[in-house]
Every structure is written in structure tokens, then in C-alpha cells.
C-alpha positions as CSV (number, residue, x, y, z in Angstrom):
1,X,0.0,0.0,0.0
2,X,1.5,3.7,-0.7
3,X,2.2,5.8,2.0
4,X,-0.4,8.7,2.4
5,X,0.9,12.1,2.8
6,X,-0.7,15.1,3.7
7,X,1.6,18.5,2.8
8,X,2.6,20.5,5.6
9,X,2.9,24.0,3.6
10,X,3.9,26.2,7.0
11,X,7.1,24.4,7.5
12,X,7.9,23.6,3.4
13,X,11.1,26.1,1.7
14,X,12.1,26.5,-1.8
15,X,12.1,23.2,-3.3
16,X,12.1,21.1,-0.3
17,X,8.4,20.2,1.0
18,X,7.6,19.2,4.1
19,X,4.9,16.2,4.7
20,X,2.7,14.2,7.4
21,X,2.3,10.9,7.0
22,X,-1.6,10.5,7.6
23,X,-1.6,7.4,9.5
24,X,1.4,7.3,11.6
25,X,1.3,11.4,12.0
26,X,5.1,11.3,11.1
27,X,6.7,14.5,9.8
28,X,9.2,14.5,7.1
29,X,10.7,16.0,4.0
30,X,9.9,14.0,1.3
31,X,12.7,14.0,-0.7
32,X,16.1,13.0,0.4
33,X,19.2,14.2,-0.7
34,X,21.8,11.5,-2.6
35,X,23.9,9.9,0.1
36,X,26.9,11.0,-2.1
37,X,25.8,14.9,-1.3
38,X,25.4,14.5,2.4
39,X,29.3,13.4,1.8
40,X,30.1,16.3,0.4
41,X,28.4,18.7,-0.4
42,X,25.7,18.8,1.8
43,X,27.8,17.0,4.7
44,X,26.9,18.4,8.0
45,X,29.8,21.1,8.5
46,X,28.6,22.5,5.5
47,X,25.1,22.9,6.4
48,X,25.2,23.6,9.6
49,X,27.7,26.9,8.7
50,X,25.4,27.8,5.6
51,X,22.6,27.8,8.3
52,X,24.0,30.1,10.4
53,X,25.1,32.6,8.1
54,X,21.4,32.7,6.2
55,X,19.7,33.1,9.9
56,X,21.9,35.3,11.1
57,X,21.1,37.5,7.4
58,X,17.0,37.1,8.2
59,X,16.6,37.7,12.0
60,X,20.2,39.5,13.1
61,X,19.1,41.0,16.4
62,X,17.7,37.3,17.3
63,X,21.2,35.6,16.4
64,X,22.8,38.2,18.0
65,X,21.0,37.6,21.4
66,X,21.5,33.8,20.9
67,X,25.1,34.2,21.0
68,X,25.6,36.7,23.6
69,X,23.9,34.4,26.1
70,X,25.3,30.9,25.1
71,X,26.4,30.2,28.6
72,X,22.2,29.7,29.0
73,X,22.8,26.3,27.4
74,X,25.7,25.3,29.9
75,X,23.6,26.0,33.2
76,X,22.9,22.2,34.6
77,X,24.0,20.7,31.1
78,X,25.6,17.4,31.4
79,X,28.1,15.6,28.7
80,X,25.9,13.7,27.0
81,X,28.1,11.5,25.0
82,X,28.5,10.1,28.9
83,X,24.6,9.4,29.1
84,X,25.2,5.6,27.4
85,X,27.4,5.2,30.4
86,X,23.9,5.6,32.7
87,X,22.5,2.3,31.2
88,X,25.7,0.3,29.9
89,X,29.5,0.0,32.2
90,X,31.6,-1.2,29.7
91,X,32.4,-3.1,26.2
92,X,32.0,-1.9,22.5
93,X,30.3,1.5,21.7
94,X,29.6,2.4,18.3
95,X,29.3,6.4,17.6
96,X,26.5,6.5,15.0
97,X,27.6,10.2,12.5
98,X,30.5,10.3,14.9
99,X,32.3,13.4,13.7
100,X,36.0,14.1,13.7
101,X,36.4,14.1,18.0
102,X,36.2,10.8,20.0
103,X,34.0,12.0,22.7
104,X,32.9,8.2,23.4
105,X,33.7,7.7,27.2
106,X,37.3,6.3,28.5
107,X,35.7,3.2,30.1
108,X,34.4,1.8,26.6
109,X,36.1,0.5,23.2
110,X,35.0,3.5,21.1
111,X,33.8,2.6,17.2
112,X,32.2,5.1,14.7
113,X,30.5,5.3,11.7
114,X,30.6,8.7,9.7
115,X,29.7,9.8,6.4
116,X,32.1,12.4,5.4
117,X,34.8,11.3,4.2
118,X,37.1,13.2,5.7
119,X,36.4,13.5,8.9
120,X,35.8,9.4,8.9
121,X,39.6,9.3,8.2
122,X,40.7,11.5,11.1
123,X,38.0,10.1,13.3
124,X,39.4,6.4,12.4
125,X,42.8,7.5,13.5
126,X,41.6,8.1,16.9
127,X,39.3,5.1,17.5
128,X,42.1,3.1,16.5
129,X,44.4,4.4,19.1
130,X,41.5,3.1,21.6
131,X,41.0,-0.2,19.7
132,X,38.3,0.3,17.8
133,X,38.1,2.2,14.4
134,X,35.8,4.4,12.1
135,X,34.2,3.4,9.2
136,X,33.1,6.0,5.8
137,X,29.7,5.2,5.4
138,X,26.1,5.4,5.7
139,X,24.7,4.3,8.5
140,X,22.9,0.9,7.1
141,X,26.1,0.0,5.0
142,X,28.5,0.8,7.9
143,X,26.6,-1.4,10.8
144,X,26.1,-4.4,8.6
145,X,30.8,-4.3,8.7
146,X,29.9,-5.4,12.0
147,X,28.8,-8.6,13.8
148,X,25.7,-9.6,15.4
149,X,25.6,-8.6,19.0
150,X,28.9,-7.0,18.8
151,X,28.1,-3.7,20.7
152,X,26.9,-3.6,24.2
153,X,25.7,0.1,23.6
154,X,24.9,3.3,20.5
155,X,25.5,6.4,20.9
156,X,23.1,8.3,18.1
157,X,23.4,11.9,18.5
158,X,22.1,14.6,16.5
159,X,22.0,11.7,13.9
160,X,18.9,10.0,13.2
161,X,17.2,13.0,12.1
162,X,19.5,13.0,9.2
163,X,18.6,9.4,8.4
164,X,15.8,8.6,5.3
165,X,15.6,5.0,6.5
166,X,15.2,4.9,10.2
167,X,13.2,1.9,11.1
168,X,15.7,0.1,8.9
169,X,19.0,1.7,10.8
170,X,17.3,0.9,14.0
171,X,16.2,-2.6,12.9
172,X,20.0,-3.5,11.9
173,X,21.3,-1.9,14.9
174,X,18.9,-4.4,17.4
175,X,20.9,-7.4,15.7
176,X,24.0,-5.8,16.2
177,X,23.6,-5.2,20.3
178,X,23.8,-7.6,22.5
179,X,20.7,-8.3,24.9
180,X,20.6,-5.8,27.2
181,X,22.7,-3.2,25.0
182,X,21.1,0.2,24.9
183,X,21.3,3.1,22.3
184,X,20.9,6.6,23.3
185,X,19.0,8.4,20.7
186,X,19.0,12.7,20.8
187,X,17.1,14.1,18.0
188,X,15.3,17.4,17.8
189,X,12.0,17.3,19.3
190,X,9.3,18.5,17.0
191,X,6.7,18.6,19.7
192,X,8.3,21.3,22.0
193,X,6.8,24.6,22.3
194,X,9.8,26.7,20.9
195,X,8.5,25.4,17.1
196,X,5.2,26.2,17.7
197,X,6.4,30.0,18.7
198,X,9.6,30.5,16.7
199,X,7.9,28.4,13.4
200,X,9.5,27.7,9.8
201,X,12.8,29.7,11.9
202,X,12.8,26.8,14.9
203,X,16.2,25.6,15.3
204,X,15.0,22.1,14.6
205,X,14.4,22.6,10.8
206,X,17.4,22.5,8.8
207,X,16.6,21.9,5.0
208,X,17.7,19.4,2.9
209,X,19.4,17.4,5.5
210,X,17.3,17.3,8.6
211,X,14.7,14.5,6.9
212,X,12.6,13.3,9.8
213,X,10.9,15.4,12.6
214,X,10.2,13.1,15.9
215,X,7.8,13.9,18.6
216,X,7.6,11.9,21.7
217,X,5.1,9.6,20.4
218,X,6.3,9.1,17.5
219,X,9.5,8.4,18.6
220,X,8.3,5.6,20.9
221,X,6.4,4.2,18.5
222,X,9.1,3.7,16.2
223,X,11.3,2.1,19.0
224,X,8.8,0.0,20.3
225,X,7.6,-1.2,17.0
226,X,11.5,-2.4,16.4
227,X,11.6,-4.3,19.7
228,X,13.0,-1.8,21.9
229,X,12.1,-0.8,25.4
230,X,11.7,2.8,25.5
231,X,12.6,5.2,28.0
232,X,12.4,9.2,27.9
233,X,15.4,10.7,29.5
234,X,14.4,14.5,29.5
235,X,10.4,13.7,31.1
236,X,10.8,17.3,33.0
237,X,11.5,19.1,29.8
238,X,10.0,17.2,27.1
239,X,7.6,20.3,26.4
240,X,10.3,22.6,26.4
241,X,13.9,21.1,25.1
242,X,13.8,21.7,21.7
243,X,16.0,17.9,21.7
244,X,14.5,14.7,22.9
245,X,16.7,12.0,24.6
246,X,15.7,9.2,25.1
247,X,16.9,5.3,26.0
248,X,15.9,2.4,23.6
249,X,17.4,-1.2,25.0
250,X,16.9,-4.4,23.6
251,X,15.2,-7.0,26.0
């Protein structure tokens, strides 16, 4: 059966249209770029500097105040590449869109997966030195290098928003964790109140390579649907975070 979609015009930009799906309620755009672009030219230090430099040319006062009070975001923050280490002690960690710094904590064998190419290379250099390596990738292609039940926890950080086949990447990553390994998912959280005030300008929209919008909900559903056992990290601000963290662990 196709997929019914229902346009959601508010949140749609140039030639990049935003969508609901009309049974699950999932928000999307519903056209993904190549997976060869989000290597390189649409990789994510790209974007994210292109972003800043067109919000900062549409609302400059409101850019202006975000970065003179930056030290807002640091009051009670924790690290939270260290929030696997709340539900797994030790073993294999893989870093899902790892980046080029190994922030995986000391106590675990740290392994990545990244899709630019270059920062895979310099990010392979330093898992290596910790036994582990990086590997240039998608996500899907990347995790299926690996064994079954290999990891005893994921670490999927600003990531899975980026991802045009998530049910899949968390399908594959279930066979790859050992019972009772945990991933710790933070996406933005398209049911906070910030997007319903700030709108098409909420931080959590970045076009063309933020492809899926997750509420709560939707979210669990997803996870729960897989196998997982979900469990919302952030319950006190879940209205107001514009991210969502949350636990999923296999039985």
C-alpha cells in the first residue's frame, strides 16, 4: 500500500516540501538528498555553517542575542556522549555520525561510523588508538561491517534525524547489540513549544538534511515497533527542550 501524505505547507522552503504521514502522524521531508551529497556537499559542517550565516542575514538581532547568552545552554548541562554510560559500564560503543572528536567515554572500546569522508579518516585515527576504528559510510552500509551482537551500547546523536531510512537503521542496529545493550538516541523534538512559537525559523528545521521530525510519540512508537524498550530521559522538559533524549534497549 502507498504511503499517504498530507503537505505540511507552513514548515515547506524552496524546493524542499515538508509532509505528514496521515496514518502514523510522522513529519518528514519527502525528498532525500543522494547519500553521495550528504558526503560532500551537503555534509553536515557545510550545512550547519550555511545555516548560520542565512539566519543570522534574516533575523540578526535574534542571532545576536543567541550568542551573547550561550552560557544559558551550559547551566545544569551534562556531557551527553556520557549518558550511554547511565544504562551500559563497559564493552563496545559504536558512535553512529561520529564526527571528527572521539568523545565516546574512556571506560568503553570506542567505534564510529561517519559519512564524510574526511572527517571518517581523522575520526578512524583516533578510534584506532583506543582499539576500535571508524568506518566511511552510511549508517545501514557501515553497521552491517559489524557482527551480530557485537556492541553492548549506540551512541546516536544529532543523527537520526538526518537518516531517510530509520526503522531500517534501528532494525540492523537491534541485531548488532547484545541483549541488554542500549542506544541513546538525541534528536530534535518537533513537539516542544519553541516550534510552535519561533515556526519555519525553529532551530530544529534544517533543509535538505534534517529529513525526519520526531515527537515523543512518534519516537516511541518507532522504537517500540523495532523491539526496543523505550525510556524518555528528559520527562521534566519534554515540552520545552527543543531535543528529545531518550533510551531504547533491547530485552
Amino acid at each position: 500500500m502507498a504511503q499517504a501524505e498530507e503537505p505540511v505547507e507552513r514548515y515547506s522552503r524552496d524546493s524542499w516540501k515538508m509532509v505528514r504521514c496521515t496514518r502514523c502522524r510522522q513529519v518528514y521531508l519527502n525528498e532525500a538528498p543522494h547519500y553521495e551529497a550528504l558526503s560532500k556537499d551537503l555534509a553536515w559542517t557545510q550545512q550547519f555553517a550555511r545555516e548560520a550565516v542565512r539566519r543570522k542575514a534574516k533575523a540578526p538581532f535574534v542571532q545576536w542575542l543567541d550568542q551573547k547568552t550561550r552560557w544559558r545552554l551550559h547551566i545544569k548541562r551534562d556531557d551527553e556522549w556520557a549518558y550511554i554510560a547511565e544504562r551500559v559500564k563497559n564493552g563496545n560503543v559504536l558512535d553512529v555520525g561520529c564526527g571528527p572528536i572521539n568523545r565516546v567515554p574512556a571506560q568503553f572500546t570506542s567505534f564510529g561510523i561517519e559519512i564524510e569522508e574526511a572527517t571518517a579518516i581523522v575520526a578512524d585515527e583516533k578510534m584506532r588508538a583506543r582499539g576500535g576504528w571508524a568506518v566511511h559510510a552510511p549508517a545501514l552500509e557501515g553497521l552491517r561491517r559489524f557482527d551480530d551482537g557485537f556492541f553492548h551500547g549506540v551512541i546516536m546523536r544529532s543523527y537520526l534525524e538526518h537518516e531517510s531510512h530509520p526503522r531500517e537503521v534501528l532494525e540492523t542496529c537491534f541485531r548488532k547489540l547484545a541483549p541488554g545493550g542500549t542506544v541513546y538516541v538525541k534528536v530534535p523534538n518537533y513537539g516542544t513549544l519553541n516550534r510552535v512559537v519561533r515556526g519555519p525559523e525553529w532551530c530544529g528545521f534544517r533543509y535538505p538534511d534534517h529529513l525526519n521530525l520526531f515527537t515523543i510519540p512518534s519516537m516511541r512508537r518507532l522504537a517500540e515497533s523495532v523491539g526496543y524498550r523505550f525510556d524518555l530521559k528528559n520527562r521534566v522538559t519534554q515540552f520545552t527542550n527543543d531535543n528529545l533524549h531518550c533510551f531504547l534497549t533491547r530485552p
